[in-house]
C-alpha angles and dihedrals in degrees: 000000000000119000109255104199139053109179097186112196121187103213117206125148095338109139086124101058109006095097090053100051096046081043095057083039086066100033090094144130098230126071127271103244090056087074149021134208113213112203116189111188099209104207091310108196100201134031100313097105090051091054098043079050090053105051093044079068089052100045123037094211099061117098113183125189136183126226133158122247107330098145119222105294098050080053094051090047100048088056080052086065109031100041111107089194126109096236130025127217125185122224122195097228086236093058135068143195135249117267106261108011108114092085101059099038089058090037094072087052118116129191090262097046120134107182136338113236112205118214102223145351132222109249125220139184129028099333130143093188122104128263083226125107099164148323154249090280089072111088104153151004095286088048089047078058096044106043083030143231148247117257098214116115094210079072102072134036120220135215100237090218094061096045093050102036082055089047081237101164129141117277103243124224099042155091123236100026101145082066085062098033099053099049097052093047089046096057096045091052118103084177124063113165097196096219102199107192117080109231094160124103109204117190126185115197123169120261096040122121089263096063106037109100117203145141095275099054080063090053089049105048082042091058095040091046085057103054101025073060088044088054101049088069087079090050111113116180115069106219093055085040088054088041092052097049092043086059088044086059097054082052091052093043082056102043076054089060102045083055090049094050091048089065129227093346091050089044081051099047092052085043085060094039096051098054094045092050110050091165093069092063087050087055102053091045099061091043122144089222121067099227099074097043086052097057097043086046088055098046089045106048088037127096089212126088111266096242089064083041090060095045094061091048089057099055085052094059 
């Protein structure tokens, strides 16, 4: 009988977390042999190997390899080709799962199932963003578009088949690649299970990847705005193609406040960006969410640069 579950976990300098998260991973109501966690410690500097190492003795179910500077996302991709399971789901290291949920979530899995997208998540930690993902008004995969969508990949699980048969893996080398990753499966799923109960623990703590700001996380967004743009060209139908482009402006709108936040050379740097991509404005412009269409209308009625634009915005939040 075919494995069911991959539960792939990137390991670095989580001493801290890293047993409660593999423990909520076991405390669960289906068999071990129905799943694996793969644990990849990714050039740890502190206790985290010899934990990981601990608990494989503990749990049968717990495979745990070593492996120098990959990132997230070659972590991530090296658990694509290595899982045995079915489905893959993919834990932050610093998170963890709710007791007894693995049953019903495969449970809702057909056969032509692509990937499950879960609803909401329970925050922890010290967050002031909601729980909430979406809504009863999404019913489907061009809803999910429409109403919008997280870009976290811990919020969905993926058929491995599908992932590998669309070539669909994490862009290495970079931050923010789940905001290039999600769009792009989502859009090459036939197949979204809505998944309603919120099972994911999502902590934010400082000092994790999520909450560090620097020059490169400007670069990044820049790149994956350019091809996820570049690949909404091939997008046909015109509400996902709408959908898609309203998440690309809260990215850009973003990328606007990390230059903001890196001072004159990042001011400079999003100066740069913005005149050389057009379409990005255009984009913001004809964006579902107000937010976006508020800033571009701003920037574009005011005397004043954008980035003093912003600024003010900002100060009216």
């Amino acid at each position: 009988m075919k494995m069911k579950l991959s539960i792939i976990v990137p390991c670095y300098n989580v001493e801290e977390y890293v047993e409660k998260c593999i423990v909520s991973l076991e405390n669960q109501d289906i068999p071990q042999e129905d799943y694996e966690i793969l644990a990849y410690n990714d050039e740890s500097k502190d206790n985290t190997l010899d934990i990981l190492n601990r608990l494989a003795k503990t749990y049968s179910n717990v495979n745990v390899a070593s492996h120098k500077n990959k990132g997230l996302s070659g972590t991530r991709n090296r658990g694509i080709r290595e899982a045995k399971g079915e489905f893959l789901w993919f834990v932050d290291s610093d998170d963890w799962i709710t007791e007894n949920c693995l049953k019903s979530i495969l449970s809702s899995v057909g056969q032509e199932t692509d990937l499950i997208a879960f609803s909401g998540f329970v925050p922890e930690g010290n967050r002031s963003v909601g729980a909430n993902i979406f809504g009863e008004e999404v019913k489907d995969k061009k809803t999910l578009f429409k109403y919008g969508f997280a870009d976290g990949a811990p919020f969905y699980i993926h058929r491995r088949e599908f992932l590998v048969k669309n070539n669909l893996y994490f862009k290495e080398g970079i931050k923010h690649e789940d905001t290039l990753f999600t769009p792009v499966v989502l859009n090459e799923a036939h197949n979204i299970i809505l998944y309603r109960k919120p099972v994911y623990h999502y902590l934010l703590r400082s000092g994790s990847i999520t909450t560090v700001v620097d020059k490169k996380r400007i670069y990044d967004l820049w790149d994956n705005m350019k091809i996820l743009y570049d690949y909404s060209k091939t997008i046909k139908d015109d509400v996902i193609k709408k959908g898609f482009h309203n998440h690309m402006a809260h990215h850009i709108t973003e990328m606007l406040n990390y230059g903001i936040d890196n001072g004159k050379e990042g001011e400079r740097l999003i100066e740069q960006i913005m005149k050389q991509h057009p379409e990005f404005w255009s984009i913001m412009k004809n964006a579902i969410d107000l937010k976006p269409r508020l800033l571009y209308w701003a920037v574009r009625l005011s005397p004043l640069s954008f980035i003093t634009t912003y600024r003010l915005l900002a100060k009216l939040r």
